[in-house]
N, C-alpha and C positions, 0 to 999 in steps of 0.2 A: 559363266557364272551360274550356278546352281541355286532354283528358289528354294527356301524353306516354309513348309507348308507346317502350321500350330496345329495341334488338336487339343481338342479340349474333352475335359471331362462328359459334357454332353454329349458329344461327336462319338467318343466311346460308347455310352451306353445304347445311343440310338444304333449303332452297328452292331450292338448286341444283343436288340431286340430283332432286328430284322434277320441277325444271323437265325437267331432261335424259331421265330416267324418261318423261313426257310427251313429248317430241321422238321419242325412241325408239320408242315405241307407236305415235305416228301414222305416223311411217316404216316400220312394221312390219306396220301394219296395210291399206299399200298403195291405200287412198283417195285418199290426195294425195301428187301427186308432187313433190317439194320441188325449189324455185327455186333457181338458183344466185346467183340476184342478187336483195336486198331494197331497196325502198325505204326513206326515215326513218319513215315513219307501222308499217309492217310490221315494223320490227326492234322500235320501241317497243312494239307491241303483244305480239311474242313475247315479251318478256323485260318485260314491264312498267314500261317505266321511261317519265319524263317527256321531254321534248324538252331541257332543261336537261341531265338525265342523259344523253342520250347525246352532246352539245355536249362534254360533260365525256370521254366515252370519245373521242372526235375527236382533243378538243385535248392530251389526256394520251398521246397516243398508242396506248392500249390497245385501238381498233377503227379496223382499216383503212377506207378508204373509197375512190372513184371519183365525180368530178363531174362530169356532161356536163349541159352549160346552168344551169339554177340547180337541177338533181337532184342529188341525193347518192344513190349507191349501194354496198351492202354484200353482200360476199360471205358467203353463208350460213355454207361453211369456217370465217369467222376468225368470228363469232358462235358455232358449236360450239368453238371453242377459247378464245372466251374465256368460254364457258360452262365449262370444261371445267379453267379456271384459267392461262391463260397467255394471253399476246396473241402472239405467235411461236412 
């Protein structure tokens, strides 16, 4: 038997502070210098989400993207903005 575990709208935003929190820090902390352009494997692993999940930010329109050949590419910007609660 498999538990199902609720989230809630708060549980969201707090993971989205602390994502952001996180983001902030490593840009801050000048180790790495941040890409203007991510791949799909790269966006999913920043933001934790599945290949599904971000299929879904694509096609809902809520994460821009760039395809040259059979790459999909994202601008790190509209990732901070849709971290950030807006997709425009």
């Amino acid at each position: 038997m498999t538990a199902i575990e609720l989230i809630t709208k708060e549980d969201l935003k707090a993971f989205k502070h602390e994502l952001l929190n996180e983001f902030k820090a490593i840009l801050q902390s000048g180790k790495v210098e941040p890409k203007q352009w991510l791949k799909s494997a790269e966006v999913r692993k920043v933001l934790k989400i599945s290949p599904g999940t971000l299929q879904n930010l694509r096609i809902n329109g809520k994460l821009r993207f760039s395809k040259i050949g059979g790459m999909m590419y994202y601008k790190m910007e509209d990732i901070q903005k849709l971290l950030e609660g807006g997709s425009e």
